[in-house]
MARKOLSE-247415 format. One record per atom (N, C-alpha, C): residue number from 0; residue in one letter; atom name; y, z, x. Coordinates in steps of 0.001 Angstrom, whole numbers, plus 500000, padded with zeros to 6 digits. Atoms other than C-alpha are relative to their C-alpha. Example, Ala and Ser with C-alpha at 12.3 -4.5 7.8 and 13.67 -1.06 7.14 Angstrom:
2
(site 0, a, N, (498810, 500000, 500890))
(site 0, a, CA, (495500, 507800, 512300))
(site 0, a, C, (501200, 500000, 500900))
(site 1, s, N, (498810, 499940, 499180))
(site 1, s, CA, (498940, 507140, 513670))
(site 1, s, C, (501090, 500730, 499230))
This chain:
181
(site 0, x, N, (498628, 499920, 499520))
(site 0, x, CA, (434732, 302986, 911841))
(site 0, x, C, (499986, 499764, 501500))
(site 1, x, N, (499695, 500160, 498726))
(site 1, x, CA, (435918, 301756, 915142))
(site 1, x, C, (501052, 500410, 500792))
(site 2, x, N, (498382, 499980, 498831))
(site 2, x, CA, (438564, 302919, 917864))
(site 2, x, C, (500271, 499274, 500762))
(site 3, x, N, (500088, 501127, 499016))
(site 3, x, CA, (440265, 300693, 919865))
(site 3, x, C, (501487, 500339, 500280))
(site 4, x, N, (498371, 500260, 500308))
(site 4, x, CA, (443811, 300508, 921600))
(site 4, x, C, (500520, 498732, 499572))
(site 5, x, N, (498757, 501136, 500877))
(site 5, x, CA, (446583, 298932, 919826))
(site 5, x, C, (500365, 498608, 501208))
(site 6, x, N, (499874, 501034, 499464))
(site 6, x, CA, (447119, 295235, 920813))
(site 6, x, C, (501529, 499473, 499580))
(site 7, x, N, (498661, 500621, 500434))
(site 7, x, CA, (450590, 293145, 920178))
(site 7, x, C, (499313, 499395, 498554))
(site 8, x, N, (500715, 500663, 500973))
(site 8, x, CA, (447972, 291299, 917619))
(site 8, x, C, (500049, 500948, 498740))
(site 9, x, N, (499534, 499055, 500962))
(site 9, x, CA, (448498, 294883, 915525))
(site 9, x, C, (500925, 500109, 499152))
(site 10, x, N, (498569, 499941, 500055))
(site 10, x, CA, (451925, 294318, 915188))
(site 10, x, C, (500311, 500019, 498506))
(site 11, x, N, (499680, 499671, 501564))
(site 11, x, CA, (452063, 293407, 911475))
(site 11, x, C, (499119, 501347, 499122))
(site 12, x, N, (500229, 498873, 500233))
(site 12, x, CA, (449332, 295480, 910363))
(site 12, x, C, (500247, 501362, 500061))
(site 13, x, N, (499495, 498750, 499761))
(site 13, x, CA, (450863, 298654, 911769))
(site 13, x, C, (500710, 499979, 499370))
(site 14, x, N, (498713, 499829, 500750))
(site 14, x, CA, (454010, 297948, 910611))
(site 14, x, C, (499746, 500465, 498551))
(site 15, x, N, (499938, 500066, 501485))
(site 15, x, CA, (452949, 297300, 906890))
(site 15, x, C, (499275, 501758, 499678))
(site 16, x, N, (500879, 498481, 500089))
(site 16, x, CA, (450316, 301111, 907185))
(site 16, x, C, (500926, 500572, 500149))
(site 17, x, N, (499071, 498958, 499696))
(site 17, x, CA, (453347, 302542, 908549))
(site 17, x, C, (501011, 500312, 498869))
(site 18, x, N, (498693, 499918, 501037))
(site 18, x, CA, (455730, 301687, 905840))
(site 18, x, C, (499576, 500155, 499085))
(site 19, x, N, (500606, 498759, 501062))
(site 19, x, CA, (453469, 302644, 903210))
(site 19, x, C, (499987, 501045, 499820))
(site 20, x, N, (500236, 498826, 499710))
(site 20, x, CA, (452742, 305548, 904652))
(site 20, x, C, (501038, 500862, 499283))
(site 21, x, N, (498477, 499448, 500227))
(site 21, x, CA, (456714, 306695, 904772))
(site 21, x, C, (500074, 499694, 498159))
(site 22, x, N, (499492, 499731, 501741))
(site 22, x, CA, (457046, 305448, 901273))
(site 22, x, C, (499047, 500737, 499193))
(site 23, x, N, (501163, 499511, 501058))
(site 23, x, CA, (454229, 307283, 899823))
(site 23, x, C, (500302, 501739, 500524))
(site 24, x, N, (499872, 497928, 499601))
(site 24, x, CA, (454955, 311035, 901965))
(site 24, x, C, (501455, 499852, 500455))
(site 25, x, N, (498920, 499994, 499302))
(site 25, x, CA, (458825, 310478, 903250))
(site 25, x, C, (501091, 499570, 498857))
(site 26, x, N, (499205, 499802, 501205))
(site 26, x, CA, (460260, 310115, 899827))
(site 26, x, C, (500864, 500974, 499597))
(site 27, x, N, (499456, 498730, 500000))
(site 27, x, CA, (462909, 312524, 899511))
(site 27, x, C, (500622, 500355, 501230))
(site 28, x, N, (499883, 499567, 498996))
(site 28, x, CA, (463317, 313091, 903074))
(site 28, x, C, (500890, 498843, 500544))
(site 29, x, N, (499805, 500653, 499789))
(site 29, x, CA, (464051, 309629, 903974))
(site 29, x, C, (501125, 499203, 498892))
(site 30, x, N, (499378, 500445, 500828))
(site 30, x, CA, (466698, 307381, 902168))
(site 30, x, C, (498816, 499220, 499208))
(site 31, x, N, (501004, 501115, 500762))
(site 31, x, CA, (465058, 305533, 899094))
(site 31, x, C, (500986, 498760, 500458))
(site 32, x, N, (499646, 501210, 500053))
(site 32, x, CA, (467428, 302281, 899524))
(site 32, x, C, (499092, 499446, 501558))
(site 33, x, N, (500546, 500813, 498842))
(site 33, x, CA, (465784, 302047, 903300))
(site 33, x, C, (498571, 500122, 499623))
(site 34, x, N, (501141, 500302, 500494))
(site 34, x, CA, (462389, 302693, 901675))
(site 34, x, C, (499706, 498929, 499300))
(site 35, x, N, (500110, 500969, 501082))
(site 35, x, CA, (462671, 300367, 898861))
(site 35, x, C, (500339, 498775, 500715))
(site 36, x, N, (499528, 501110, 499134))
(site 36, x, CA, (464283, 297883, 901687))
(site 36, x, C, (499336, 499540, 500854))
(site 37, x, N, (500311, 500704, 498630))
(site 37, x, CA, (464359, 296992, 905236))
(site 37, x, C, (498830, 500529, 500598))
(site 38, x, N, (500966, 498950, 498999))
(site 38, x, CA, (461462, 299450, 906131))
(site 38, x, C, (498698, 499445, 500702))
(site 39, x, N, (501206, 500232, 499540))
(site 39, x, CA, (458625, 297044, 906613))
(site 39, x, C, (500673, 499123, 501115))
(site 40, x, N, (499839, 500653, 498999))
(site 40, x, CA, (460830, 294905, 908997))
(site 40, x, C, (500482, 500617, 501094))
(site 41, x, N, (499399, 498786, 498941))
(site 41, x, CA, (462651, 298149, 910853))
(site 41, x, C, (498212, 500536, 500737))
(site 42, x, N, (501163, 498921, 499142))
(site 42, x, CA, (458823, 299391, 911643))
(site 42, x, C, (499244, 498546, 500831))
(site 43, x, N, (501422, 501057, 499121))
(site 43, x, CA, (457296, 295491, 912566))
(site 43, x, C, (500939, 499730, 501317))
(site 44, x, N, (499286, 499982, 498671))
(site 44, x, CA, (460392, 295594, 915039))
(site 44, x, C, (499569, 500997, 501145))
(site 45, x, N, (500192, 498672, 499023))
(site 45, x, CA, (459384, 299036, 916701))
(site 45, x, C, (498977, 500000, 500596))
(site 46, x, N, (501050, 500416, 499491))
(site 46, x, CA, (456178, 297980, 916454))
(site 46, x, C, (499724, 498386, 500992))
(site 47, x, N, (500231, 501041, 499369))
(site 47, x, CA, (456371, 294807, 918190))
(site 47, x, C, (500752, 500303, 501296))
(site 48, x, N, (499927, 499323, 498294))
(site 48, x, CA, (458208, 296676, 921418))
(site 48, x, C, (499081, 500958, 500816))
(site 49, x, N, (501030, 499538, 498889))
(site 49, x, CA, (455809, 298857, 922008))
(site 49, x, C, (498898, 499566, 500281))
(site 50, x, N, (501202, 500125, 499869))
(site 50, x, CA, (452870, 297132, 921295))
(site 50, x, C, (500356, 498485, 500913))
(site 51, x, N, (499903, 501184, 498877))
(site 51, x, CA, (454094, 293879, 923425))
(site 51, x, C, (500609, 499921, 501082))
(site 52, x, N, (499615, 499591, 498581))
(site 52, x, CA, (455463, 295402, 926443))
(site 52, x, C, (499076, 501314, 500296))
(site 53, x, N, (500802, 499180, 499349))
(site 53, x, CA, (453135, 297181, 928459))
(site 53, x, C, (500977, 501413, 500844))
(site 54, x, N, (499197, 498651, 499803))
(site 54, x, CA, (454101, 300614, 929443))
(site 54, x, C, (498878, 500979, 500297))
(site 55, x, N, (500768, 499003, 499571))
(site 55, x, CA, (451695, 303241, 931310))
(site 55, x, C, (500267, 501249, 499433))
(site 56, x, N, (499553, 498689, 501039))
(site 56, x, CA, (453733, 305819, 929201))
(site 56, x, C, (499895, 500650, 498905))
(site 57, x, N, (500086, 499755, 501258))
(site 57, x, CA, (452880, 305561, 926359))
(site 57, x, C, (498224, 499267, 499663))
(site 58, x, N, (501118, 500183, 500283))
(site 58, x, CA, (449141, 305042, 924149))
(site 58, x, C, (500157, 499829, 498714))
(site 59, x, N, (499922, 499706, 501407))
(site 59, x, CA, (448517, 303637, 920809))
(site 59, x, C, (498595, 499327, 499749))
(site 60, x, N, (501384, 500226, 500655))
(site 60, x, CA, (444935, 303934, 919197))
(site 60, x, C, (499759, 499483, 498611))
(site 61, x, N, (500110, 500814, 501993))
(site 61, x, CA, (443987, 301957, 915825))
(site 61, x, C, (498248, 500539, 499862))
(site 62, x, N, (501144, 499984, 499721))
(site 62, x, CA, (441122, 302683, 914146))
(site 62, x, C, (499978, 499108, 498648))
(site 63, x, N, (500362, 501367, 500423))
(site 63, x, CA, (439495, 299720, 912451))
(site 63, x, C, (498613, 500225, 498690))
(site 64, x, N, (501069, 500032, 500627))
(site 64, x, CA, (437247, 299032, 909657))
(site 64, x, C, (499809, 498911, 499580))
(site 65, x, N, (500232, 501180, 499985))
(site 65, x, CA, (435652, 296105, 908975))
(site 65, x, C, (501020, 498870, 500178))
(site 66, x, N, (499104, 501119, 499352))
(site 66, x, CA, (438233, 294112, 911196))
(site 66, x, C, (501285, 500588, 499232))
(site 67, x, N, (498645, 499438, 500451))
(site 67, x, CA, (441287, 295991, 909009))
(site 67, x, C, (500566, 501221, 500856))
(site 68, x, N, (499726, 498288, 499758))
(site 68, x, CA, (443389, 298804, 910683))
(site 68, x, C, (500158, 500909, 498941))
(site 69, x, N, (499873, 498919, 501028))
(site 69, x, CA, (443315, 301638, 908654))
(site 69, x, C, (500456, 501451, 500718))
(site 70, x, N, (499469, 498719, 498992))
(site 70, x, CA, (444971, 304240, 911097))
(site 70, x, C, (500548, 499740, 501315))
(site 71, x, N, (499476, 499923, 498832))
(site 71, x, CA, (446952, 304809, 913791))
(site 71, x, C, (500165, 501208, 500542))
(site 72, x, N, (499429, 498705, 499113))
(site 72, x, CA, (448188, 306946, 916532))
(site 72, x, C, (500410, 499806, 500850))
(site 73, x, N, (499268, 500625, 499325))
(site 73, x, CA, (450928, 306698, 918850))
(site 73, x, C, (500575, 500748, 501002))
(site 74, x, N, (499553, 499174, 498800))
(site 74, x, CA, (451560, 308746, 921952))
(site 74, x, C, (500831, 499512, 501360))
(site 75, x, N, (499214, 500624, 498893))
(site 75, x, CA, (454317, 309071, 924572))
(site 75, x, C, (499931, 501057, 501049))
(site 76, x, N, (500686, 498751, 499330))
(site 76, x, CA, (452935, 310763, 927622))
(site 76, x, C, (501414, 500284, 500976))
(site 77, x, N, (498416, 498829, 499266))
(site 77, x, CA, (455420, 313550, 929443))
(site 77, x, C, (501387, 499405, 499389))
(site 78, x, N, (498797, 500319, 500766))
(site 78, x, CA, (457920, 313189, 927012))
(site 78, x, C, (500519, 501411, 499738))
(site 79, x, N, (499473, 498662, 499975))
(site 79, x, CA, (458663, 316898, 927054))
(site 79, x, C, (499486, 501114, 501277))
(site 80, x, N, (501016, 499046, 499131))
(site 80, x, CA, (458360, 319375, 929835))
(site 80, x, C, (499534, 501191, 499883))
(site 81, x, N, (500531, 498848, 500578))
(site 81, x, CA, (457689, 322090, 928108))
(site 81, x, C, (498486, 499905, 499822))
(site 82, x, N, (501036, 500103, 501181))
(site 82, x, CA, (455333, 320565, 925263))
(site 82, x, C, (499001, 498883, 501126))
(site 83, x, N, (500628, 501543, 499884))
(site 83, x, CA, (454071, 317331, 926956))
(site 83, x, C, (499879, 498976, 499636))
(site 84, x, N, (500081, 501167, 500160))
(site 84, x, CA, (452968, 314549, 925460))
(site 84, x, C, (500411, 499989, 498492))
(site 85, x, N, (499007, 499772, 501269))
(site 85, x, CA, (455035, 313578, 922321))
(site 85, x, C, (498864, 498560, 498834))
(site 86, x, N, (500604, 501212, 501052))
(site 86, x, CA, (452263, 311776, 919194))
(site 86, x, C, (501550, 499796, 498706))
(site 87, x, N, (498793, 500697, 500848))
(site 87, x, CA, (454979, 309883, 917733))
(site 87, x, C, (499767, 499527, 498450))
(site 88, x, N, (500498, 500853, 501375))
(site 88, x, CA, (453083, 308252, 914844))
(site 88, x, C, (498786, 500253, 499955))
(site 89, x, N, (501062, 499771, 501169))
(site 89, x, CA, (450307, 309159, 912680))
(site 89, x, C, (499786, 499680, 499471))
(site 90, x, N, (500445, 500501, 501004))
(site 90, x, CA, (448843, 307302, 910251))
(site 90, x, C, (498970, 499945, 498924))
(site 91, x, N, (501205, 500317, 500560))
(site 91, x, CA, (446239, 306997, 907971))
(site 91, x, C, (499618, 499079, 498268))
(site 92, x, N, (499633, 500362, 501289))
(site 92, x, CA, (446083, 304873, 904816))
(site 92, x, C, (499356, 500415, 498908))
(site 93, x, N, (499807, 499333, 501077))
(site 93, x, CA, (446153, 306403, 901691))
(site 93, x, C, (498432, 500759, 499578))
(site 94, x, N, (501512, 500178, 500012))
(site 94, x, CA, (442517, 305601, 900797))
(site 94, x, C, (498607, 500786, 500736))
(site 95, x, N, (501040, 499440, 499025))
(site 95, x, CA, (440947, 307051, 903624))
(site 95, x, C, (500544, 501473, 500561))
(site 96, x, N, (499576, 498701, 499299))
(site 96, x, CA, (442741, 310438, 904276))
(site 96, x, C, (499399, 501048, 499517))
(site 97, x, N, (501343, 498820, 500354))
(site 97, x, CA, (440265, 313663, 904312))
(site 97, x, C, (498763, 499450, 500368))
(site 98, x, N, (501234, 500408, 499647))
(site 98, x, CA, (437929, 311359, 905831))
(site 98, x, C, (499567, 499705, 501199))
(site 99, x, N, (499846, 499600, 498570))
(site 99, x, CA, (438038, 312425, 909446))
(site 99, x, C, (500804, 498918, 500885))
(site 100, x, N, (499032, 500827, 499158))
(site 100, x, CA, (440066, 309104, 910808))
(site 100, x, C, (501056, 500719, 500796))
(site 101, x, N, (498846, 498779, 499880))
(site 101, x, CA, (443204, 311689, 911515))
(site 101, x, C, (499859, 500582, 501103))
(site 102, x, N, (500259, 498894, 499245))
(site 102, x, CA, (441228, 314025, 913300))
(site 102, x, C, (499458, 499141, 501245))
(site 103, x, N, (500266, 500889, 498918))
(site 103, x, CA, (439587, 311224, 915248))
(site 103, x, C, (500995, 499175, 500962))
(site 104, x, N, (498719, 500574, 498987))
(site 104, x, CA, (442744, 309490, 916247))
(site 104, x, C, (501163, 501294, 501038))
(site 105, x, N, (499085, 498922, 498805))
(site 105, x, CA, (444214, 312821, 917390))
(site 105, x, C, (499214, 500214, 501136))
(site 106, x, N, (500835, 499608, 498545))
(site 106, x, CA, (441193, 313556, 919472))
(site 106, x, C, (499935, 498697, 500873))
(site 107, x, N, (499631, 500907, 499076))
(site 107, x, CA, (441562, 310040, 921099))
(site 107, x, C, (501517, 500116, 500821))
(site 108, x, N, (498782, 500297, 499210))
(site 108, x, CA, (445368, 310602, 921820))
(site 108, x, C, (499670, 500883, 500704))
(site 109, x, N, (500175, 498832, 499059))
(site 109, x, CA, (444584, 314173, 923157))
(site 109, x, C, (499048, 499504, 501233))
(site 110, x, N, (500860, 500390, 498886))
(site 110, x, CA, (441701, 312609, 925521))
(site 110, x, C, (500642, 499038, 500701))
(site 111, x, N, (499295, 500652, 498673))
(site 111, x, CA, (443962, 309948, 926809))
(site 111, x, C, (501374, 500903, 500687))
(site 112, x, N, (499105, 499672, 499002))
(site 112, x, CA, (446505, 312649, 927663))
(site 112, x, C, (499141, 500951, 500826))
(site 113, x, N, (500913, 499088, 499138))
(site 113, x, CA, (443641, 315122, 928995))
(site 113, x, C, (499730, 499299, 501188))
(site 114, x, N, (500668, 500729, 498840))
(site 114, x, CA, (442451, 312125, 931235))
(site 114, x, C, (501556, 499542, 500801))
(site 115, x, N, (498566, 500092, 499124))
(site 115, x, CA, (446067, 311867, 932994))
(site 115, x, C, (500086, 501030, 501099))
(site 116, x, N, (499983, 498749, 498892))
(site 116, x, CA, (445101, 315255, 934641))
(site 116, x, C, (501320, 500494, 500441))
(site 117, x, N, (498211, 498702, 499502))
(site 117, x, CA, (448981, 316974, 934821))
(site 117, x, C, (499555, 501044, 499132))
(site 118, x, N, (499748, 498577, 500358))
(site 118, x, CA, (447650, 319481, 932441))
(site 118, x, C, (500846, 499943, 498847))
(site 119, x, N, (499034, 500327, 500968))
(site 119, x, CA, (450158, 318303, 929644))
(site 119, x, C, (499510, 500692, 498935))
(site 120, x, N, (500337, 499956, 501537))
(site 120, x, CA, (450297, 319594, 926255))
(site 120, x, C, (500456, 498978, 499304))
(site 121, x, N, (499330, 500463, 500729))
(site 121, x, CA, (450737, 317956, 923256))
(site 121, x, C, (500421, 500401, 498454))
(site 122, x, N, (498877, 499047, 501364))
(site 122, x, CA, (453269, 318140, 920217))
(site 122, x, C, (499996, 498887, 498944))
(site 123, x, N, (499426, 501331, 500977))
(site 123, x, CA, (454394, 316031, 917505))
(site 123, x, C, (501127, 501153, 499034))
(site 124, x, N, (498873, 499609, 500990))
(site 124, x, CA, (456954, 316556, 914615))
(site 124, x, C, (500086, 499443, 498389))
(site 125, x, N, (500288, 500454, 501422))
(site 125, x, CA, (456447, 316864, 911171))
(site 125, x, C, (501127, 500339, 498852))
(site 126, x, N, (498995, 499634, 500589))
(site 126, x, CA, (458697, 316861, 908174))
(site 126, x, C, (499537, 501185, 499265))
(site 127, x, N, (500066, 499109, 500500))
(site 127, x, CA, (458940, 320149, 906469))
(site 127, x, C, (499913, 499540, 498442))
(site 128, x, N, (500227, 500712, 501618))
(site 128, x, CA, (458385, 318310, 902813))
(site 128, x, C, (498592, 499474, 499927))
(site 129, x, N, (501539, 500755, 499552))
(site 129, x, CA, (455193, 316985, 904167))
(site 129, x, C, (498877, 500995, 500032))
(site 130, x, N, (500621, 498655, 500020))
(site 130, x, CA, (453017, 320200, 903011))
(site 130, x, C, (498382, 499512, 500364))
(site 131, x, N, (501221, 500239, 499868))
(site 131, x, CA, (449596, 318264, 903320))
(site 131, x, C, (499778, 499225, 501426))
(site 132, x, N, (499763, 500813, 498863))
(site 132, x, CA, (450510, 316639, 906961))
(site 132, x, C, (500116, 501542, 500848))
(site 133, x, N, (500210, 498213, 500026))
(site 133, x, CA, (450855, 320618, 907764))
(site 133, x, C, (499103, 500538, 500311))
(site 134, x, N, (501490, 499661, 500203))
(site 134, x, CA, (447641, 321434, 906437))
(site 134, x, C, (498976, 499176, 501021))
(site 135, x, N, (501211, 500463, 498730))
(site 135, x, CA, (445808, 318877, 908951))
(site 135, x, C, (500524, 500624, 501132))
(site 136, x, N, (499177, 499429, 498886))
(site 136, x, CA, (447896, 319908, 911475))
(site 136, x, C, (499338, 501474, 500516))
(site 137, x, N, (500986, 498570, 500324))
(site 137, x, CA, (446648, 323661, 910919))
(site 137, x, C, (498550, 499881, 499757))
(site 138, x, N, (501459, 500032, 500308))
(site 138, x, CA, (443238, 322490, 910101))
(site 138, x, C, (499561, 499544, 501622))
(site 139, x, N, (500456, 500603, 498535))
(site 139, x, CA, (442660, 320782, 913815))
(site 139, x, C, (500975, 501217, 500849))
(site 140, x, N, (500216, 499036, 499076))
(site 140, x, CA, (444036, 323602, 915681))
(site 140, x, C, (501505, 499777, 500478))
(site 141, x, N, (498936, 500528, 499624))
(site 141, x, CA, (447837, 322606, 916045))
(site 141, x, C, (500899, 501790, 499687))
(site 142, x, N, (499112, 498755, 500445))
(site 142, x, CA, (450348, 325954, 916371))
(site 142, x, C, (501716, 499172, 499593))
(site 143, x, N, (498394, 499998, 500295))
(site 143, x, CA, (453774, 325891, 914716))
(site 143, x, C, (500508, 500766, 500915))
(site 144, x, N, (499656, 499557, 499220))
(site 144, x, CA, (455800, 326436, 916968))
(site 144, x, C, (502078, 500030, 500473))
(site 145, x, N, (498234, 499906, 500066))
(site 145, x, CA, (459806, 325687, 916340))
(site 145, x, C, (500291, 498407, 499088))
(site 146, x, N, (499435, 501029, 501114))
(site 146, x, CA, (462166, 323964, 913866))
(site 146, x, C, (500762, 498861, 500641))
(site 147, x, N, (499256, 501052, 499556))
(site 147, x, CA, (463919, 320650, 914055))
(site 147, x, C, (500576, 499030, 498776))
(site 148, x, N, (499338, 501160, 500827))
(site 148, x, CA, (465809, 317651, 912855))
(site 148, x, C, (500029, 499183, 500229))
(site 149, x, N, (500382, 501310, 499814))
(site 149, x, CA, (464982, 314476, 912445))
(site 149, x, C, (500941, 499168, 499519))
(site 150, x, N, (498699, 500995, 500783))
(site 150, x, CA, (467917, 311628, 912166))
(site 150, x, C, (498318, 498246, 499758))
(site 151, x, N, (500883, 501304, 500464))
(site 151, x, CA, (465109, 308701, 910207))
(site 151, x, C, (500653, 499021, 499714))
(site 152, x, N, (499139, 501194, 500467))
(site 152, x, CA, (466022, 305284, 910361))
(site 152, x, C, (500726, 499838, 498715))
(site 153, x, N, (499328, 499907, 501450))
(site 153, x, CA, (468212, 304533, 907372))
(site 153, x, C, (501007, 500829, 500048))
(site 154, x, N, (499234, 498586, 499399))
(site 154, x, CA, (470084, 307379, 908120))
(site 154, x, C, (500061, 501485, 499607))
(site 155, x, N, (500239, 498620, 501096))
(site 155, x, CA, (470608, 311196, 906769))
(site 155, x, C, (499192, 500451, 501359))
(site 156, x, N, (500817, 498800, 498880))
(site 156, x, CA, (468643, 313999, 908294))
(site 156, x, C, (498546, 500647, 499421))
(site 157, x, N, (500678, 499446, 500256))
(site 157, x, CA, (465598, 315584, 907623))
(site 157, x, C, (499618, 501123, 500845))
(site 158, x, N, (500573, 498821, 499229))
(site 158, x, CA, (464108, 319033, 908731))
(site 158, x, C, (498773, 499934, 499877))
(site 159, x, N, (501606, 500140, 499752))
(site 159, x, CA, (460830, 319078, 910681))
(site 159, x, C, (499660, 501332, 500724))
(site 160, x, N, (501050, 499217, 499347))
(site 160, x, CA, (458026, 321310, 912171))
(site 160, x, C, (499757, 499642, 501611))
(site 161, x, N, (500649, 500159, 498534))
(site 161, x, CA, (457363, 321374, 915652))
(site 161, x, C, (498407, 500317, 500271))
(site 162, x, N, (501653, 499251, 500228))
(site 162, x, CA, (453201, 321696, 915908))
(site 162, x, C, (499605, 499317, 501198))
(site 163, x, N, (500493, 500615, 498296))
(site 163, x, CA, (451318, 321837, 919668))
(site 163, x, C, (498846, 500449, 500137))
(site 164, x, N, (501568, 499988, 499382))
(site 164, x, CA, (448348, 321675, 921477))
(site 164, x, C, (500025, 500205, 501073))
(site 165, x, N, (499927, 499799, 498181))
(site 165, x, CA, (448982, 323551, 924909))
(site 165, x, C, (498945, 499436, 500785))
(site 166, x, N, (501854, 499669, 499224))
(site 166, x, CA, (445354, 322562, 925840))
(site 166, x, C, (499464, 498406, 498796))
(site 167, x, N, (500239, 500940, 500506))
(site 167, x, CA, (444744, 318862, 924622))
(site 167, x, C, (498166, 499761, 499998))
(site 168, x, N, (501571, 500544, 500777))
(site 168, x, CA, (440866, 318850, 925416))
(site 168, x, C, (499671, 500963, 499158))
(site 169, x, N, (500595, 499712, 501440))
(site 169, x, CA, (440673, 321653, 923182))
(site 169, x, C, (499740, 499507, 498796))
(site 170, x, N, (500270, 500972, 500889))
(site 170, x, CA, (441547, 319455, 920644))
(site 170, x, C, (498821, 498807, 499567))
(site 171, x, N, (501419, 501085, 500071))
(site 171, x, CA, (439001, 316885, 921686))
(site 171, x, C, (498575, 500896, 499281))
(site 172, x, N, (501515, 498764, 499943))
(site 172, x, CA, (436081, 319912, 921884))
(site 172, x, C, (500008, 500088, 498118))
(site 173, x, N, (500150, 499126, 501717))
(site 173, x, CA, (437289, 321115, 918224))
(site 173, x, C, (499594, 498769, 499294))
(site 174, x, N, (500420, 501475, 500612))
(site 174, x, CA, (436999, 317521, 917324))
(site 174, x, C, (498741, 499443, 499531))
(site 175, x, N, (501817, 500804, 499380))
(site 175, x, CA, (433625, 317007, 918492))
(site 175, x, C, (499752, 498722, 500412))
(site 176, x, N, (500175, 501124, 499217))
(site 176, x, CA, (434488, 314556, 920793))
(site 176, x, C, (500999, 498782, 499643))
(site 177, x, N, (499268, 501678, 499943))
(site 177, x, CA, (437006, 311389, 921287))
(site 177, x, C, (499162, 499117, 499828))
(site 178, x, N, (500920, 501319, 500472))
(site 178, x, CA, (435647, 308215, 919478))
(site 178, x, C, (499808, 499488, 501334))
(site 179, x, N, (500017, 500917, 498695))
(site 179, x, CA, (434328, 305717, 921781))
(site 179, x, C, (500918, 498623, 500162))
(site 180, x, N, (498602, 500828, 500074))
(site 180, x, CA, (437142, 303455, 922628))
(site 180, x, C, (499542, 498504, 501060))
């Protein structure tokens, strides 16, 4: 397995991991007509702004296997002043989840916000239907920490988890280390 940051060259691949993803855990939560639909061209759009405009704000790590992505991770640094740095996107495809990718792409986002030196935490936001997205969450060292609501493309609402990491190289440490990137 390899880490690497995300290139504009990602752009479809992400998209298509991403919209699996949602249709395989965001069922229920999410509309089915925008699942069953527009979802792989709503995510190669989102994905093709961040990954082809450069932006010091933001970080997105892929991790690679024999030349395929098979994971992501997508961070937007000081996006809260509380929490800190906001991992926007998570990924992992289907195939490969329980097989430390996850834990490796978090300990890469956490080490590129540790190496920013403000001290930041970081957070993300999970859906409350998502009981095994939870469980990693809680397994790498993430506290629950407050409720929310998520308006997901397509439209409607879902209720999420708030889960943080006051202390991002902890994360790395518990990790046993950020891949080599």
């Amino acid at each position: 397995m390899q880490y690497r940051e995300g290139t504009a060259g990602d752009v479809e691949a992400i998209a298509q991991l991403h919209a699996d993803s949602w249709r395989r855990n965001y069922r229920g939560a999410f509309r089915d007509a925008f699942l069953d639909g527009p979802v792989v061209g709503e995510r190669r759009t989102v994905w093709a702004e961040r990954l082809t405009r450069a932006a010091s704000s933001r970080y997105t790590v892929v991790a690679e296997q024999d030349a395929v992505v098979v994971g992501f991770a997508h961070t937007v640094f000081d996006d809260d002043r509380i929490w800190g740095a906001l991992v926007d996107n998570l990924h992992v495809v289907h195939d490969l989840k329980r097989h430390g990718v996850g834990r490796h792409l978090m300990a890469a986002s956490a080490q590129a916000v540790a190496g920013r030196g403000n001290n930041a935490g970081l957070y993300l936001w999970v859906l409350q239907q998502n009981t095994a997205a939870q469980s990693f969450h809680d397994a790498i060292g993430g506290r629950r920490v407050g409720e929310g609501v998520s308006e997901p493309p397509g439209g409607g609402t879902a209720p999420t988890f708030r889960y943080a990491w006051p202390d991002p190289a902890a994360l790395v440490r518990s990790s046993g280390g950020a891949p080599a990137i």
